[in-house]
Every structure is written in structure tokens, then in C-alpha cells.
C-alpha positions in Angstrom: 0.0 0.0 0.0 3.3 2.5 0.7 4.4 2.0 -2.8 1.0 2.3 -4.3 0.9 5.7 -2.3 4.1 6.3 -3.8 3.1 5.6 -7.1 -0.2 7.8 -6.7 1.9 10.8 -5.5 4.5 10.8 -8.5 1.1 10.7 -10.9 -0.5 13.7 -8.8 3.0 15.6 -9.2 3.3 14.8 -12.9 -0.5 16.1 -13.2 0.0 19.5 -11.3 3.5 20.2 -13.3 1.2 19.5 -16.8 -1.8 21.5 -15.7 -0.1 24.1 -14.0 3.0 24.5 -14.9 3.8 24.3 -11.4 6.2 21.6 -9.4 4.5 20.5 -5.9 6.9 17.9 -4.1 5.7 14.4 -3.0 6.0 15.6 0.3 3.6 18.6 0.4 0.7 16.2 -1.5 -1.3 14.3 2.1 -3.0 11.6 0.8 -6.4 10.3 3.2 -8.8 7.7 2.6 -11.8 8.5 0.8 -15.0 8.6 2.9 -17.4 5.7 3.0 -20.0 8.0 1.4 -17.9 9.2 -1.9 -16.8 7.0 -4.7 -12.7 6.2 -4.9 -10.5 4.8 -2.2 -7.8 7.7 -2.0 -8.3 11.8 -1.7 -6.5 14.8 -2.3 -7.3 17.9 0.2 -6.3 20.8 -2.6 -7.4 24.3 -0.6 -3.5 23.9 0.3 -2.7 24.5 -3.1 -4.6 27.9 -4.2 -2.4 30.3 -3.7 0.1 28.6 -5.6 -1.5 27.3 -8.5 -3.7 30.1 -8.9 -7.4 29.1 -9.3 -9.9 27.3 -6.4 -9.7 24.2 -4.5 -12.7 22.6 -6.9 -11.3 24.4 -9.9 -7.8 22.5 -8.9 -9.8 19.2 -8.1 -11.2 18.9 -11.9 -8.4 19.7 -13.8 -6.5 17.8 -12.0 -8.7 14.9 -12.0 -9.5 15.1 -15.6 -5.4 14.8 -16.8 -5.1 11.6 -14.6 -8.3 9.8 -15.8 -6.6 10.7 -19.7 -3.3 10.2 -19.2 -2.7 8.0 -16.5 -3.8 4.1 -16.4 -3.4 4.1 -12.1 -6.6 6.4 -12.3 -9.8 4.9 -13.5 -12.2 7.4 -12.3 -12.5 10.6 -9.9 -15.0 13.1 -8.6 -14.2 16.5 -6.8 -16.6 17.6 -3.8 -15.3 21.0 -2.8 -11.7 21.1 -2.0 -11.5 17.5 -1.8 -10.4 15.3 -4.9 -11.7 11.6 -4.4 -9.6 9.9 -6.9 -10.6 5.8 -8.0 -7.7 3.5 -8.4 -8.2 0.6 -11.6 -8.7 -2.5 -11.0 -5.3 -3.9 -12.4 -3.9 -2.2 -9.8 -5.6 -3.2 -7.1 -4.8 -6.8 -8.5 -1.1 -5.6 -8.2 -1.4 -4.4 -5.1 -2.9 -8.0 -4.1 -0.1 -9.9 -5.7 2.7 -8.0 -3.9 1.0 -8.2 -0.5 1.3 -12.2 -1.0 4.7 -12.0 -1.3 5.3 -10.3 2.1 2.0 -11.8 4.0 0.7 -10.7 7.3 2.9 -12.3 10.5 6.3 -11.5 8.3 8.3 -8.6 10.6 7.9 -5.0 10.2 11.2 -2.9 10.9 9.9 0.4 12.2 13.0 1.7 13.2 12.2 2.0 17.2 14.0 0.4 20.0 15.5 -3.3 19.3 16.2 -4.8 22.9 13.0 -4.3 24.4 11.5 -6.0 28.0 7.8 -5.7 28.7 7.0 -6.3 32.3 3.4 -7.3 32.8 1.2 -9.1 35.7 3.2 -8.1 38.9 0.7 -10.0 41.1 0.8 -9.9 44.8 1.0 -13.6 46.3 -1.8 -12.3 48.9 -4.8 -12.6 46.6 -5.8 -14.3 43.6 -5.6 -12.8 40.3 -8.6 -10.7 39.3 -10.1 -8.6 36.6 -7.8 -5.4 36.5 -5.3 -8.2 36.7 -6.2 -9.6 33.4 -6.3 -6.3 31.7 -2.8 -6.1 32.9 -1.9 -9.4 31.3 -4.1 -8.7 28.2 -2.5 -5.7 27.8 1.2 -6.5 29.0 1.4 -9.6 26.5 -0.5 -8.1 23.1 2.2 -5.1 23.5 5.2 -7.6 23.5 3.5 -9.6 20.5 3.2 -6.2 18.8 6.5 -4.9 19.3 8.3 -8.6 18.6 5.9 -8.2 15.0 8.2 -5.4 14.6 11.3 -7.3 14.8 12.8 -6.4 17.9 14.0 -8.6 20.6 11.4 -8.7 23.5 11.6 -10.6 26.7 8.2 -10.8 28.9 8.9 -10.1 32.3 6.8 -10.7 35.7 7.9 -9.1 38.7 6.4 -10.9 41.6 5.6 -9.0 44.5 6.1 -12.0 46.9 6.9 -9.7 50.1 5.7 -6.6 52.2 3.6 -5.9 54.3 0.6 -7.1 52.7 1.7 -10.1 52.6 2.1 -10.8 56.0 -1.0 -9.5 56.7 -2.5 -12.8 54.6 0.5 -14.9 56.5 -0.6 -13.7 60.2 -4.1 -14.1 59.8 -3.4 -18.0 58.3 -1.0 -18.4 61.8 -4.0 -17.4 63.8 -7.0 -18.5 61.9 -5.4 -20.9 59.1 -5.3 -24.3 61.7 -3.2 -26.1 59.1 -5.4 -25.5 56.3 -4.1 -26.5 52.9 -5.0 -26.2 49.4 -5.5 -29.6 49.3 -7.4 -29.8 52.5 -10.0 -26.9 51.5 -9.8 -28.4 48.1 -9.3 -24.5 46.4 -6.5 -23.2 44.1 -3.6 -21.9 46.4 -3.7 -18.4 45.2 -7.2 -18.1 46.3 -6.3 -19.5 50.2 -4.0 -16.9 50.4 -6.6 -14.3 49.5 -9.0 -15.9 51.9 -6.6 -14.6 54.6 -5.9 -11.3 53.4 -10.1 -10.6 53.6 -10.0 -12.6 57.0 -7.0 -10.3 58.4 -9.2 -7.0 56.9 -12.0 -8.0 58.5 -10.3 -8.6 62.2 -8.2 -5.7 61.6 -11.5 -3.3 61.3 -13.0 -5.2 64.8 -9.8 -4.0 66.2 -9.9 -0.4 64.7 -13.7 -0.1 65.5 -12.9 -1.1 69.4 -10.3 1.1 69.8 -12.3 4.0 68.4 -15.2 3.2 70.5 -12.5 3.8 73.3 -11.7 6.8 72.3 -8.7 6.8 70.2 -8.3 8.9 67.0 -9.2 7.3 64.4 -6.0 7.6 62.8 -4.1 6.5 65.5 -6.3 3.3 66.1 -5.4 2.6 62.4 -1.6 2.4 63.7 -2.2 1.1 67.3 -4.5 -1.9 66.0 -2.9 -5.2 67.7 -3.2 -7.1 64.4 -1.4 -4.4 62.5 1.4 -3.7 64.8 2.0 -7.8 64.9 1.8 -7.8 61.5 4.8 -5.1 60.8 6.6 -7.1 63.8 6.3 -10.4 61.0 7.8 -8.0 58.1 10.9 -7.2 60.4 11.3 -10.8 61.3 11.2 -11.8 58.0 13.8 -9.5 56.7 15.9 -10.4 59.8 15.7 -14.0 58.4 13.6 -15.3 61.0 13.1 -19.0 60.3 9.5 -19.8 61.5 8.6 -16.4 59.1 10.2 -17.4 56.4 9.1 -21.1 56.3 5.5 -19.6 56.9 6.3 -17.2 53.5 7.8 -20.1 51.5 4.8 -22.5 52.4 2.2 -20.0 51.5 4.0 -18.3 48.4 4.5 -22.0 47.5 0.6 -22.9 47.0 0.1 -19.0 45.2 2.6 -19.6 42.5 0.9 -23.4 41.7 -2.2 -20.8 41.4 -0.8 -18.4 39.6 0.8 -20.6 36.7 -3.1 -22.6 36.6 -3.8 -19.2 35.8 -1.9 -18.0 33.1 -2.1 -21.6 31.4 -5.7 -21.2 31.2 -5.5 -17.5 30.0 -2.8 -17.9 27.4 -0.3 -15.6 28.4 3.5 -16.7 29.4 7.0 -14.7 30.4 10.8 -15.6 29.8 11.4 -14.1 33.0 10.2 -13.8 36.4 11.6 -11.4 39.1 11.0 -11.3 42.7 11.5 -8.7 45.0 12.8 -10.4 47.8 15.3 -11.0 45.4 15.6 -7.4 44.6 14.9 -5.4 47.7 18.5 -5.8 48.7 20.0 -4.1 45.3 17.5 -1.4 46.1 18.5 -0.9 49.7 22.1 -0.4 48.1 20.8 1.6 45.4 19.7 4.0 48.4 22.9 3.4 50.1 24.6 4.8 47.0 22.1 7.9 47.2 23.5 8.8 50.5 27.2 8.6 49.6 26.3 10.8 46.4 24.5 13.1 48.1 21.5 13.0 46.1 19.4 11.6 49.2 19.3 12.7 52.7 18.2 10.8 56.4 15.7 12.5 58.5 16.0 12.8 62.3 14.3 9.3 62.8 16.4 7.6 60.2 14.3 7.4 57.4 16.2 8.3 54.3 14.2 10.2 51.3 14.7 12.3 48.1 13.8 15.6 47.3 12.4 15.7 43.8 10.5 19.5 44.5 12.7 20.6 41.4 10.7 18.0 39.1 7.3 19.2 40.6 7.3 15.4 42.8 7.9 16.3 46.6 10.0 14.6 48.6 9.6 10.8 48.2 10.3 8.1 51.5 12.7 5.7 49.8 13.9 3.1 52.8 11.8 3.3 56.8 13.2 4.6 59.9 13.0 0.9 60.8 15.3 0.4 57.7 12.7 -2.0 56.0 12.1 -0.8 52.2 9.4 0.2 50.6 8.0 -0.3 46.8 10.4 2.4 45.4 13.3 0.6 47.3 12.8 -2.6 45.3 11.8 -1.0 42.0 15.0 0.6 42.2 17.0 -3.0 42.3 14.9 -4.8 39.4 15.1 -2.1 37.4 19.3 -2.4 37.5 18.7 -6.0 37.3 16.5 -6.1 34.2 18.8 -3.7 32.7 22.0 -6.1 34.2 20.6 -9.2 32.0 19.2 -8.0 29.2 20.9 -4.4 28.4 17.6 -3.4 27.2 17.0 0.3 25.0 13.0 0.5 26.2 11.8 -1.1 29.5 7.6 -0.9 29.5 6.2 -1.2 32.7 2.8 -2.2 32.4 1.0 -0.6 35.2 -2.2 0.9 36.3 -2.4 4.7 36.3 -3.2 4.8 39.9 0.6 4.9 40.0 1.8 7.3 37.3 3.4 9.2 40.3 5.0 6.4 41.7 6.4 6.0 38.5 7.8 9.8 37.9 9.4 9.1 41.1 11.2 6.1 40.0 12.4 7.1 36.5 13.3 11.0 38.5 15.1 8.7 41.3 17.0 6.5 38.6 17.7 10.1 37.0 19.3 11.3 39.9 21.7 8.5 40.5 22.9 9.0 37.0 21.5 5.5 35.7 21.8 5.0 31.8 19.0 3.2 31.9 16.9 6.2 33.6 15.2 7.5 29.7 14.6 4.0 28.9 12.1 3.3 31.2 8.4 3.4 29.7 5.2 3.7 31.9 2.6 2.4 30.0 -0.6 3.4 32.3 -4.0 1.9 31.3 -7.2 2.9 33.2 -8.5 1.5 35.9 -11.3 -1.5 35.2 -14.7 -0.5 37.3 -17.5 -2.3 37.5 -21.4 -1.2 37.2 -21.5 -1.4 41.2 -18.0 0.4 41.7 -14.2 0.2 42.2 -12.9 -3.4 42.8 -11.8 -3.6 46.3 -9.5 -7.2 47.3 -9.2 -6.6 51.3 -13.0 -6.6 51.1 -13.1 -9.3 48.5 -15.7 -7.3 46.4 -13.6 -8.2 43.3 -14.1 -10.2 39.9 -12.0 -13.2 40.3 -10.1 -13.9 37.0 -10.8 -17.9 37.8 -14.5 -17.5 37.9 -14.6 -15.0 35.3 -13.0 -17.2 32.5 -15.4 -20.0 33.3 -18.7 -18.1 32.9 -17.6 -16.3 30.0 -16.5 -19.8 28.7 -19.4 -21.4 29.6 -21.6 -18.3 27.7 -19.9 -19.3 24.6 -20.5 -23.0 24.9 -24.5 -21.8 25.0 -24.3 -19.1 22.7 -22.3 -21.8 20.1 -25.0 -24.3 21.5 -28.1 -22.3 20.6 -27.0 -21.7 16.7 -26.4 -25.8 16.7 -23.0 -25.5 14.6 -21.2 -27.8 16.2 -21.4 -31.1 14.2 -18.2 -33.0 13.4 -16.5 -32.2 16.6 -15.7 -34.0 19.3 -16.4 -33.0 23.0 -12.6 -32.0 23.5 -12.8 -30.1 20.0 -15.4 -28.5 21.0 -14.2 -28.0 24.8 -11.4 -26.4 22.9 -13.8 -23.8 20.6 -16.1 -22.8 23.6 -12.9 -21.9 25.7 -11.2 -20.3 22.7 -14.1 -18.4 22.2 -15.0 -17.5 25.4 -10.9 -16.1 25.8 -11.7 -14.5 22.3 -15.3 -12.6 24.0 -12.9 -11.9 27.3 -9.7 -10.7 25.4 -11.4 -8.2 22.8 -13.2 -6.7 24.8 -10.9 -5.8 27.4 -7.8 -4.8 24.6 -10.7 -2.9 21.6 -10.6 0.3 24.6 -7.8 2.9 24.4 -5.2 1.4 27.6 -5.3 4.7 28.9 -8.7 5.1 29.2 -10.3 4.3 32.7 -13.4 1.5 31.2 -16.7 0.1 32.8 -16.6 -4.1 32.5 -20.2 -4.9 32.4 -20.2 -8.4 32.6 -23.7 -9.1 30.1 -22.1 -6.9 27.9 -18.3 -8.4 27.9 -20.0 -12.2 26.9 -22.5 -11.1 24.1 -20.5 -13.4 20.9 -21.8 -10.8 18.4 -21.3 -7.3 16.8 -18.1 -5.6 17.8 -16.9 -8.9 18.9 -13.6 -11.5 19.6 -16.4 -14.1 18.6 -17.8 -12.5 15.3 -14.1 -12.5 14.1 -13.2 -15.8 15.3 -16.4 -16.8 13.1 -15.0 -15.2 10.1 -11.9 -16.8 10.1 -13.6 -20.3 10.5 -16.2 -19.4 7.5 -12.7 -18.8 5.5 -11.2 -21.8 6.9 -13.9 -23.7 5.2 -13.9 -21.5 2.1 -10.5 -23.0 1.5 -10.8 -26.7 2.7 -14.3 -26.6 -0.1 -11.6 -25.1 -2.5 -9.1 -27.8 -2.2 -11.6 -30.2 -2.6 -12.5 -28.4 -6.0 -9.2 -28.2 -6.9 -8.7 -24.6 -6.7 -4.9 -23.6 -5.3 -5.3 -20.6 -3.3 -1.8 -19.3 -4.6 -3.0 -19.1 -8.1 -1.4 -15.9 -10.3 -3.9 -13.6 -10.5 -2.2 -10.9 -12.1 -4.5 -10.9 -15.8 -7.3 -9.9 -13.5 -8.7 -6.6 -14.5 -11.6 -6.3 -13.1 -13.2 -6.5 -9.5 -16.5 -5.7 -8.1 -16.5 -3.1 -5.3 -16.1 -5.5 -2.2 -12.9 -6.8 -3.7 -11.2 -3.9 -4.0 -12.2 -2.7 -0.3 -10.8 -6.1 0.9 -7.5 -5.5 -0.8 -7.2 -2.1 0.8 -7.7 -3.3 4.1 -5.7 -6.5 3.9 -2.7 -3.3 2.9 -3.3 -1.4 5.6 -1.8 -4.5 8.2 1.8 -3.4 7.9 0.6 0.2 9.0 -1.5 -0.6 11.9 1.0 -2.8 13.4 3.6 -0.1 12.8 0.8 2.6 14.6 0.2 0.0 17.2 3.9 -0.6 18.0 4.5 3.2 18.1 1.7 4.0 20.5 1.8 0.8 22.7 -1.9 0.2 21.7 -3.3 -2.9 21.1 -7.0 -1.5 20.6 -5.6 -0.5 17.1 -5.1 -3.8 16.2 -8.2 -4.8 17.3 -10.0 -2.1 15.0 -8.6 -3.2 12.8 -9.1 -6.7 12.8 -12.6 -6.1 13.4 -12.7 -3.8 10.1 -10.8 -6.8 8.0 -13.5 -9.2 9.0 -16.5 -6.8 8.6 -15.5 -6.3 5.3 -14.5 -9.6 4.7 -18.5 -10.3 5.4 -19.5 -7.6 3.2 -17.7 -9.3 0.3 -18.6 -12.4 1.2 -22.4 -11.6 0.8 -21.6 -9.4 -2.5 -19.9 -12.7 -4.4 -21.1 -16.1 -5.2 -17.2 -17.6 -5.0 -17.7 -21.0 -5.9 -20.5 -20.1 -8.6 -18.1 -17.2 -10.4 -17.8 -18.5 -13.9 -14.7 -16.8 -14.6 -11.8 -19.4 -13.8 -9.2 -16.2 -13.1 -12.0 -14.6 -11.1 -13.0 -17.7 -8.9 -9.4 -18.4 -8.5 -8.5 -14.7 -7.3 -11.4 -15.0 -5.0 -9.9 -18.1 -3.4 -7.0 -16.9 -2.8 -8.3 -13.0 -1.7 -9.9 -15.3 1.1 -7.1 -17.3 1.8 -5.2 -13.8 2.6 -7.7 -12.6 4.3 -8.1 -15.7 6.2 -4.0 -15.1 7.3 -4.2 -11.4 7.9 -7.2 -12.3 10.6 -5.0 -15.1 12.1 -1.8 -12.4 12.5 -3.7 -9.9 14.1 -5.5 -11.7 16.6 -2.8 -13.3 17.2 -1.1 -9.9 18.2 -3.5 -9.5 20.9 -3.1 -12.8 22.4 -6.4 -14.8 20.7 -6.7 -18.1 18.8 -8.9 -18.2 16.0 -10.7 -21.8 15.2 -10.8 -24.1 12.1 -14.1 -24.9 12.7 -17.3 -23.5 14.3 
């Protein structure tokens, strides 16, 4: 599609010098696609031209128009509606067009140009709760970016950063040594990741008691918070644990033990993996020198009760705690190791951070903190922040367990699919683990699109009725395309018809052809826009487009009744493209497309 733009330039250039006498470089001639409502595919804005050339924007469009349609063969047709020049490409090319996109199909790497040695880190889940919706945004999000950017032939590595220690997680660990009486996964017959949560909400809810009572004595509310028995036990456990106390830590090995058997259940079921997993109890330490380091440079200071912080008022951040008085760290501290130790293994030139933007200051702090220790690594460091995921009833909240397990989610929207595939009874020829297979990848499809077609940063409402519906704007309608393609083709091998025939003779196309040909060339683009922006949603646009007008043709020609053998045999293999281009983008944001539906 670049060269044919190319091409369409040099013939508006050669037009202008004819007409006008006048030379307009490629550069200064903008190019847009021709609105739905207006015959031609590509249009020329020409008010920008007036004052050079002499006569008005429709006066331009015309004569313009009328040299190309005489004089050159790329132009079959045009038609001027005010300063706009709606030009109509011939079908031969569009045919060339075809042919040259199935030399370079859709999956084959795009070099943009941008960074090469890239790590996207995605997930981060705490090992005090179960994952849950925002969480599968984040994985959504965190893996279609890495597929998007690897698309564009750099090297990417998926990174999860674990937060396996804190204070949070010995709230879950105390309230299991108090109320757990040897529970196990196995015992309570539940995933380990959801035990643990179990005893975060159980620790909340004796952790208010303790608050309420103390209130109801008199204390400040405020204070109570602090002065709470559970909470003051609990920060005892975080210094015991990072003074290596051995009943803590087997407590936080045992329990971190049944979360990660969750976890993995998880991500197996959602389809998302990494290449490297960090923890930071195995990072906290770099951090606490990194802070150490501060200090010596004089870029951070102690206060009186030993708590050492940095003064970012210059970058318009405050002054940001970066290690207790108690010298236990804090987020920042560890942030501050994995981000040297990412950069230690993999030397990267972009680091994206997939986090919510609930913490885009938490995020100026560490890239401004980085800064200030004179890291090289300091302006590669990306913050991609997505909205927040709310629900029709409000914000998710885990210590009072109002939130929409990831689990339980994935099985209804899986088991909407099964009814939904059910109820249009297409589902003969498969076997029940074939078609266990299609309801799960459809439901994942239903799940996936609909959380990756919104802009990341936009904050968005999951309502789950809406989120399982398996038509219109849909994972589901596309996955449906590309199985009406799929057996488009095996009907065509059956007939004998190669869907890598030369169609090249072809001359002429009816309408829907050509707007599949155009869309099929805009693939290389959108992954290129996609990559630049960290945006998956513009893949899914677009993948949605490429199927809807897939449909359109599809309903416009009779393929296998065409009785023109170069004509039927172009259709074929337009399909079979189509069918490919489908298959590569959903595949960019994470979602199988089926054979057979």
C-alpha cells in the first residue's frame, strides 16, 4: 500500500507540473482515505494548493482529476466535492497491489526503526490474593504489546515481577498463623492463590473489629489505624522476616509455594507466558544499596528518625520516602533493584512497565530517582498506564473481597460461549474435546477483545452481560469469520482450486474486492501505529474492520458459482489472505482463531 501511495503521488505531481505548470513535491501532497460515502479509495485535500497554482480548490480538483483519468492508467475514475479530490484506483492495480502483498504476508516482521532490545513487564501480582479482573487487563495488555513490538522485529523478553513480600503479605501470613489451623489447598480443596486471599479478607475484617474497638474507646481514628494489635503484629512479622527469621520465612515459603501453583493454573488457562520472572525479595536488597549509593552521592538525605528520602520539588514530585526509619524498604526501594537487574541481564534500549495509572506518580518518582543516581537506563524506562477497570456497582476492592476473580470469570464467560455456540447448533463434526477447545477459545476471544478494543489509557466500565455477548463488535464474530474462511479453503481444495493461483491478468473487480485489498494493505501500518503507540485496541479495530468487510464481500460474491476461472481463482486466494491477515492480528493480541465453528 506505501508503494501504491508512492506511485499515486508521482502521478499527482506529474498532473500539477502538466496542468499548471507548477512543481508540488511528493511531500507537500497528504493523501487520506476517501470517505465511505464518496466513490474512490484515496483523496486529495487541494485548498492547500490555491495560492500557488492560482485558481480554487474545486477548480484544482477537476483539472486535476480530468489529466489523470486521460493520461494515466493508475486512475480509473474521480470526482471533486469542494476542496476534496476523491480519486478511483483501476482494478489492475488493485490486482497488483494484491499480488505484492502475498509475497510479504501478514505475520512476516515490520522494521519500524524504534528500540530493538526491548522488555515488557506485565502481571506483577501480589502472592496475597488471587488474580482478578484489573489483573487480566494487565496481562491482556502487558502480553499483546510484547507480541506487537516482537511483530516489529525487535527482541522482547516478557517479564513478571512478583511482589512476593511486604507488608501485605504478611497481613495474609498472620491471619493463616491465627486462623489458618493447618489448612491447605488440598485440604479446603481450592486453588492456592485463592487460600491466600482468603486470609488477606479474614485479616481486613479482624483488623477493622480491632480499629472499631479502639475507636469506641476513644482513640483517633488515625491513630487506632496504627495502634491496632493485628497491624502492629503484623509489621513485627515484616521485620522478622527480613531479619531472616526462620518460622517467618518457612510460613512465606509455604504459602507463596501454593500461590505460584495458582498463579501458573492461571496463566495456562488464559494464554499468556513470560521468559522471566523477578521477585522482590530478590531485589529489595539491590534497592537498599541503590539507596545506600544515594547517600554517599549526596543525592538523598536521612531524616531525624532515620528514614532516608529524596527531594524531587525541582521535578514538581515532593520529597519521596525511599527506605523506613525501621530500615525495612518500601516499593520504590525494590523498584530501584529490578530495574538495574533487568537492565544487568538483558541491556535493554526500552523497559515498559505495564502498570495501572493509579501509580503514574509512583512512576515519575522512580524514572526521576533513577535520574538522579545517574543510571543509563533512567530514559529507557516506559510507563505504559492503562485505566482503571470498574464495575457497574464500583471500584474493585480485594481486602474486602468485592472483586471479579479472573478464575470465575473465564469460566462463565466460557461457559456463555458454549450456550451461545449451542443455541445456533453448529457444532457437528466435533468432538467433545474439539469442541471443549472452541467454547474456551471463544470465550478467551469474547474476554480478550473486549478488554484490549478500549484505548489502555482510558479508565473503562466491565459490564459483565455486555463483555460475553458473541456478536457485533466482537472477539467471537471475528473468530467466526476466520472459520467461515477456513472452510472457504478446505471446499476449495476439494474443487481443486490452489489458493496461490497468479492472479495478475485480472482486470476487473467488483466493489467489495477492492475494499478487501485495501484493508488486507493497511496490516503493515497498523501494526507499525500500534507498535509506536503501545496500543493494542488499534489492532483490534482493525481486525474487526478486516473481518466486517471480509462479510460484506462475502455476501456481494457467489465464490464458488463465479464463472470466470481467473475470477474464482483470485477469490480463493483474496480469502485465503484474508483468512492469514485475521489469524496475525488476533494473534497480536493474544487470541486463537478456530478451524471450525
Amino acid at each position: 500500500m506505501q508503494q501504491l501511495e508512492t506511485t499515486l503521488k508521482a502521478a499527482l505531481g506529474a498532473a500539477i507540473q502538466n496542468v499548471f505548470g507548477t512543481e508540488v513535491p511528493a511531500a507537500q501532497l497528504t493523501l487520506q482515505p476517501t470517505r465511505k460515502e464518496f466513490a474512490g479509495q484515496f483523496t486529495l485535500v487541494t485548498f492547500p494548493f490555491t495560492k500557488a497554482l492560482g485558481k480554487g480548490p474545486e477548480q484544482i480538483g477537476q483539472a486535476v482529476g480530468e489529466w489523470l483519468v486521460a493520461n494515466e492508467p493508475l486512475i480509473s475514475g474521480y470526482n471533486v466535492v469542494k476542496g476534496f479530490l476523491n480519486l478511483e484506483i483501476a482494478d489492475a492495480q488493485w490486482v497488483r497491489v494484491f499480488e505484492k502483498l502475498r509475497q510479504t504476508p501478514a505475520g512476516t516482521p515490520i522494521p519500524t526503526g524504534g528500540p530493538q532490545n526491548v522488555v515488557v513487564e506485565y502481571s506483577s501480582p501480589n502472592t496475597n490474593k488471587p488474580l482478578h479482573l484489573g489483573h487480566l487487563r494487565n496481562n491482556f495488555l502487558g502480553y499483546s504489546v510484547a507480541e506487537i513490538l516482537q511483530a516489529t522485529g525487535a527482541t522482547v523478553t516478557k517479564a513478571n515481577l512478583v511482589n512476593d513480600r511486604g507488608i501485605h503479605i504478611c497481613k495474609s501470613m498472620l491471619a493463616y498463623q491465627q486462623y489458618g489451623h493447618g489448612e491447605t489447598p488440598q485440604s479446603a480443596g481450592i486453588k492456592g492463590d485463592h487460600l491466600a486471599g482468603k486470609y488477606y479478607v479474614l485479616f481486613e475484617k479482624h483488623y477493622r473489629e480491632q480499629v472499631k474497638q479502639l475507636e469506641a474507646e476513644g482513640v483517633l481514628p488515625d491513630v487506632a489505624k496504627r495502634q491496632a494489635p493485628m497491624m502492629l503484629e503484623a509489621q513485627d512479622m515484616l521485620r522478622a522476616w527480613e531479619a531472616n527469621d526462620e518460622e517467618v520465612v518457612s510460613l512465606w515459603r509455604q504459602m507463596n509455594g501454593w500461590v505460584y501453583e495458582g498463579f501458573d493454573a492461571t496463566y495456562t488457562n488464559i494464554g499468556v507466558d513470560f521468559d522471566k520472572y523477578y521477585y522482590e525479595s530478590g531485589t529489595y536488597l539491590l534497592g537498599k544499596e541503590r539507596v545506600e549509593e544515594g547517600l554517599h552521592k549526596g543525592v538523598f538525605f536521612k531524616k531525624e528518625d532515620g528514614s532516608v528520602w529524596v527531594d524531587l520539588k525541582e521535578e514538581g514530585l515532593d520529597e519521596k520516602l525511599l527506605l523506613r526509619a525501621d530500615g525495612t524498604s518500601v516499593y520504590i526501594t525494590q523498584d530501584l533493584g529490578t530495574a538495574e537487574l533487568k537492565y544487568q541481564d538483558f541491556g535493554y534500549d526500552l523497559s515498559v512497565y505495564v502498570i495501572a495509572d493509579e501509580q503514574n506518580y509512583h512512576m515519575q518518582v522512580l524514572k526521576a530517582v533513577l535520574k538522579k543516581l545517574g543510571k543509563p537506563y533512567a530514559d529507557a524506562i516506559y510507563h505504559l498506564s492503562y485505566g482503571m477497570v470498574d464495575l457497574p456497582s464500583g471500584k474493585m476492592k480485594s481486602r474486602e473481597g468485592t472483586v471479579v476473580d479472573a478464575d470465575e470469570l473465564v469460566r462463565e464467560v466460557v461457559e456463555a460461549a458454549k450456550a451461545a455456540t449451542l443455541e445456533k447448533g453448529k457444532t457437528e463434526g466435533l468432538s467433545d474435546d474439539e469442541l471443549n477447545q472452541l467454547y474456551h477459545m471463544l470465550g478467551l476471544g469474547a474476554l480478550k477483545y473486549y478488554l484490549l478494543k478500549v484505548d489502555p489509557k482510558k479508565r473503562m466500565l466491565f459490564n459483565p452481560e455486555e463483555s460475553v455477548k458473541l456478536e457485533g463488535d466482537t472477539g467471537p464474530f471475528i473468530q467466526y469469520s476466520h472459520a467461515r474462511i477456513a472452510a472457504i479453503m478446505r471446499k476449495a481444495a476439494e474443487m481443486g482450486i490452489p489458493a496461490d493461483a497468479d492472479t495478475s491478468a485480472l482486470t476487473e473487480l467488483p466493489a467489495s474486492a477492492r475494499e478487501m485489498v485495501q484493508e488486507l494493505g493497511r496490516y503493515q501500518s497498523v501494526v507499525q501505529e500500534a507498535a509506536r503507540t503501545f496500543s493494542p485496541a488499534v489492532v483490534a479495530q482493525y481486525a474487526y474492520d478486516v473481518a466486517r468487510a471480509y462479510n460484506r464481500f462475502y455476501a456481494e460474491v457467489r465464490i464458488f458459482l463465479e464463472p470466470n476461472e481467473a475470477t474464482r481463482a483470485f477469490y480463493v486466494a483474496l480469502s485465503a489472505q484474508t483468512g492469514q491477515t485475521i489469524k496475525a492480528s488476533m494473534g497480536l493480541l493474544g487470541i486463537q482463531v478456530p478451524e471450525r465453528m
